[in-house]
C-alpha positions in Angstrom: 0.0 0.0 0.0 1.5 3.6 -1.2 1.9 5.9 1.3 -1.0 8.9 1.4 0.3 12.0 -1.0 1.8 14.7 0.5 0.9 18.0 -1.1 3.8 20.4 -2.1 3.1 24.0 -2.3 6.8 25.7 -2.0 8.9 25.0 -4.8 11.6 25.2 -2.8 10.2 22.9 0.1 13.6 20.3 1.3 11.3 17.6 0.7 11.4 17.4 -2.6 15.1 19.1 -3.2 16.2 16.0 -5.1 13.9 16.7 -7.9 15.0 20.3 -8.7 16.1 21.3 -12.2 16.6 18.0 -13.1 17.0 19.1 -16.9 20.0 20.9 -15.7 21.1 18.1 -13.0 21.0 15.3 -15.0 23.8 14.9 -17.0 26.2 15.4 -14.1 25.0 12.6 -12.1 23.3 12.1 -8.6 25.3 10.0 -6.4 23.4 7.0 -7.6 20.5 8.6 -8.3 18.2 8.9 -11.2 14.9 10.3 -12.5 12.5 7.8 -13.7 9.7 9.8 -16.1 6.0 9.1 -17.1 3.6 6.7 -15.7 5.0 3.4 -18.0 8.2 3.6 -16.1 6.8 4.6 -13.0 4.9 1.1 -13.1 8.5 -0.7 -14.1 10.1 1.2 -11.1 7.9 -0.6 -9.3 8.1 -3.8 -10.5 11.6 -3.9 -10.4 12.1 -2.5 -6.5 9.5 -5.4 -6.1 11.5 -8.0 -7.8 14.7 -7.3 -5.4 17.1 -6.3 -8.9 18.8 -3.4 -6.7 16.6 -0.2 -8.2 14.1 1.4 -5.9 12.2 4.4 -5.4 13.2 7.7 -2.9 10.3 9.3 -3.8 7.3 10.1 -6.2 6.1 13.8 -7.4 2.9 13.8 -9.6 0.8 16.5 -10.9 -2.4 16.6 -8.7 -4.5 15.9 -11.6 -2.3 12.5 -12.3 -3.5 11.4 -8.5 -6.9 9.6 -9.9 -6.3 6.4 -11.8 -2.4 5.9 -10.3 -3.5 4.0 -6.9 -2.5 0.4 -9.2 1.1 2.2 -9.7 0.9 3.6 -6.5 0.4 0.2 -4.4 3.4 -1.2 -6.0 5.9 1.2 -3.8 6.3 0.5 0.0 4.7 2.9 1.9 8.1 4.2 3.2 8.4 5.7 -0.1 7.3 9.0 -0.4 4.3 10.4 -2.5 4.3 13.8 -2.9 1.7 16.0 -5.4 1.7 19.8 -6.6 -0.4 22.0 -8.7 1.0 22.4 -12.8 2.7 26.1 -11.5 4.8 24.6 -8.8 5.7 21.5 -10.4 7.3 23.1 -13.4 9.2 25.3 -11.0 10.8 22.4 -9.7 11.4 20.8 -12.4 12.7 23.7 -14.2 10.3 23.6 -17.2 7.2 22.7 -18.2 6.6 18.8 -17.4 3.0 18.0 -19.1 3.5 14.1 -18.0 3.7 14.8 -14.3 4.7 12.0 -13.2 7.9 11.6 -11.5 10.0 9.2 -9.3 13.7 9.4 -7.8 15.2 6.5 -8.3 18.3 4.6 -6.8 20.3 2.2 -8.9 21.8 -0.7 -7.1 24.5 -0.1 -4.4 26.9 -2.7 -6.1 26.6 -1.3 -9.7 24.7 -2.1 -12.3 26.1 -5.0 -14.0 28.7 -6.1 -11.5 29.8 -9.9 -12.4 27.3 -9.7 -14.8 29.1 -11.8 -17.3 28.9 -14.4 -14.6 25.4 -14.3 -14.5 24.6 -14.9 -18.0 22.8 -18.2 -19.1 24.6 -20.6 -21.1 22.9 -19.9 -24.5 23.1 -16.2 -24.8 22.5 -13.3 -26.8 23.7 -9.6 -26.1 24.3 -6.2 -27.1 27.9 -4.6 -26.6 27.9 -0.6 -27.5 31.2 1.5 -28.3 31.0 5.4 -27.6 27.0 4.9 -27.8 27.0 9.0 -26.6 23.0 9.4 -28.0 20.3 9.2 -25.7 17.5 8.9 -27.6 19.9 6.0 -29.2 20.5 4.4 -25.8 17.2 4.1 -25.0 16.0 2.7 -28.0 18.5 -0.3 -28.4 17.5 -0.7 -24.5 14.0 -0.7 -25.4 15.0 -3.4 -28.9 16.7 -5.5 -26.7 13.8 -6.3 -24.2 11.5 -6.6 -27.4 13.7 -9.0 -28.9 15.4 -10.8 -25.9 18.5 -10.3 -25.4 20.3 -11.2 -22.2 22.2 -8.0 -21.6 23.6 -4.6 -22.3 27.1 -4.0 -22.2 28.3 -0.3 -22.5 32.1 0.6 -23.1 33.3 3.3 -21.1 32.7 6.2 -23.9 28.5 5.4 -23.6 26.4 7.3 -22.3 24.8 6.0 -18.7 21.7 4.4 -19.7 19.8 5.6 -16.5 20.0 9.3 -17.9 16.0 10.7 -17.8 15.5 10.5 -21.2 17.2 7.0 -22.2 14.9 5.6 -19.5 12.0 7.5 -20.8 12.6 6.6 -24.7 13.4 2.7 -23.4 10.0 2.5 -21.8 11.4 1.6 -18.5 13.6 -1.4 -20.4 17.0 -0.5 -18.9 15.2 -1.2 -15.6 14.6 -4.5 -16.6 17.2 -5.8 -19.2 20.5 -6.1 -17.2 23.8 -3.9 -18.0 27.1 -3.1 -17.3 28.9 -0.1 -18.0 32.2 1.3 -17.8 35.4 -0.7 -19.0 36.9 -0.2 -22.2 35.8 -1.1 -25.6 38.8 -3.5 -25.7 38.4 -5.1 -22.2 34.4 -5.5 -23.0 35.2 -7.8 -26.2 37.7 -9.3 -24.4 36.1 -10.6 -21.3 32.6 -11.5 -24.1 35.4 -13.2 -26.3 36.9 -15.3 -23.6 33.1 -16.2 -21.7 32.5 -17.8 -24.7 30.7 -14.9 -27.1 31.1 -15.0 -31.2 31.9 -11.4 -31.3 30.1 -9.7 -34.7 30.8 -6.1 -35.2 28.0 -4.3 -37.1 29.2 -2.0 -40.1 27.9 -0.8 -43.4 31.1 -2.7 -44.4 30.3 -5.8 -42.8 31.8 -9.1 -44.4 28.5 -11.2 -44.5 25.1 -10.0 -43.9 23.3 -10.3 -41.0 21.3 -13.0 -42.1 24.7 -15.1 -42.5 25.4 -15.3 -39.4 26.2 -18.8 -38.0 23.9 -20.2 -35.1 26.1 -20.3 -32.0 25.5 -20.9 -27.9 26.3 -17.6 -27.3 26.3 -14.2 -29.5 27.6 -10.6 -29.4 26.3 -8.3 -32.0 28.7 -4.7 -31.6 27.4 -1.6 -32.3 29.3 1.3 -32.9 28.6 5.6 -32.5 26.7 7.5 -35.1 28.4 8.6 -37.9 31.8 7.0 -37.2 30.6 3.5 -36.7 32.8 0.9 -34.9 36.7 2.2 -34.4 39.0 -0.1 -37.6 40.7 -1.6 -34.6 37.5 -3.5 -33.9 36.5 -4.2 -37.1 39.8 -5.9 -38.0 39.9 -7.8 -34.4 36.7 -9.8 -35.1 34.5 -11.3 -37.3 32.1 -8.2 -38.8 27.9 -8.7 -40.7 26.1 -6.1 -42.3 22.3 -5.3 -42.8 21.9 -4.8 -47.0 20.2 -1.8 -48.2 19.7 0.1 -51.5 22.4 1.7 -52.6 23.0 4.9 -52.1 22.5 5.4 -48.6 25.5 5.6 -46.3 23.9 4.0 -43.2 21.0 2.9 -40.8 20.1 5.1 -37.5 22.2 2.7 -35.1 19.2 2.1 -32.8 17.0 0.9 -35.8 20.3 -1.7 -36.6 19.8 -2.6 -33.6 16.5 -3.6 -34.1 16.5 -5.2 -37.3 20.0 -7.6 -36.4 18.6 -8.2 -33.1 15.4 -9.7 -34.7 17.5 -11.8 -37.3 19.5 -13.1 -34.6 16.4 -13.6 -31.7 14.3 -15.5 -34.3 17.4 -17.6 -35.5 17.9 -18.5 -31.8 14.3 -19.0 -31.4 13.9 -16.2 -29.6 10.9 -15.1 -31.2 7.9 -16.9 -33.4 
């Protein structure tokens, strides 16, 4: 059972410090905090404190006229959590701008790190996504979002990515990277490495690829590697390991790197028997 709303009525009221500005606060962290956005992943915030994966809930700021119809979403959060509610005037001043969802939650992510050991953790027959200098949100969110859909196991990030639990890579994923597991943070070359050595066939995807997508061989456990927009995956990659491309008319340079993704993820998933 949620805790009974608390109504806000000073912008500037301590209570609710830890959602200030959070356009402007966002990109240079929060001590293992994060903003979770919209009512979707609200509900997976939820679902996931209540599954035990390490991500829970500070607190919750809605728009008083989001209260009716959110007790479901609500009653998922211990009541030690927090629910706070203001009117459209003061919650934009807090936010910093004009925030027609209203619906907010402060979110922790897990004290060890998202995605410690996680290579440990994998299942024998696996499938996963390993991104090099993935700096896009919109991007991040959306191969988050194609992985669920489709899947996959896990999300490895290289050093150079963007962290996935920005507001709006969690809001464009649909709540996905707070369900699909990740790690983030080692170098592009150490990432491949330790996937090489677990087991992974590594398959870098480029414009230039060797084979196409469709080509790749069935194996216990896969890597597809996706590289930044516009430069694609560093040579140093592509010559290390095995490389597939997605064919296209000719004439275009390349696919948006999220909708790559998608469409190699799918080949691979249904291949795997992933998907019907």
């Amino acid at each position: 059972m949620a805790a009974q709303p608390v109504r806000i009525d000073d912008p500037g009221d301590p209570r609710i410090a830890g959602f200030v500005s959070i356009r402007e606060r966002d990109l240079t962290g929060r001590d293992g905090l994060f903003i979770a956005e919209g009512t979707v992943v609200l509900r997976m915030l939820g679902q996931a404190q209540a599954r035990g994966n390490g991500f829970s809930a500070e607190a919750i700021l809605l728009l008083e006229n989001r209260l009716a119809g959110m007790g479901e979403v609500l009653d998922a959060f211990p009541p030690s959590v927090p629910v706070y509610v203001a009117a459209q005037a003061v919650f934009d001043a807090i936010a910093g701008f004009n925030m027609h969802r209203g619906v907010l939650a402060l979110g922790r992510r897990p004290v060890a790190g998202v995605g410690a050991s996680l290579l440990e953790r994998l299942p024998e027959t696996s499938l996963v996504l390993a991104g090099c200098g993935l700096s896009n949100h919109d991007n991040a969110g959306s191969i988050f979002r194609n992985a669920a859909a489709f899947g996959a196991d896990a999300v490895f990030l290289d050093e150079t990515s963007c962290d996935p639990l920005y507001r709006k890579a969690i809001r464009v994923s649909v709540g996905s990277v707070l369900t699909v597991p990740f790690a983030r943070g080692r170098t592009a070359e150490a990432m491949l490495r330790d996937l090489a050595a677990a087991g992974f066939e590594i398959w870098g995807l480029s414009p230039r690829g060797a084979v196409p997508v469709a080509a790749i061989p069935a194996a216990r456990r896969i890597a597809l590697v996706l590289g930044t927009e516009g430069e694609g995956l560093p040579e140093t990659i592509l010559t290390s390991f095995r490389t597939a491309r997605i064919p296209q008319r000719a004439g275009l340079d390349s696919l948006n790197v999220a909708t790559a993704s998608g469409i190699a993820l799918y080949q691979i998933a249904l291949a795997m028997g992933r998907v019907a």
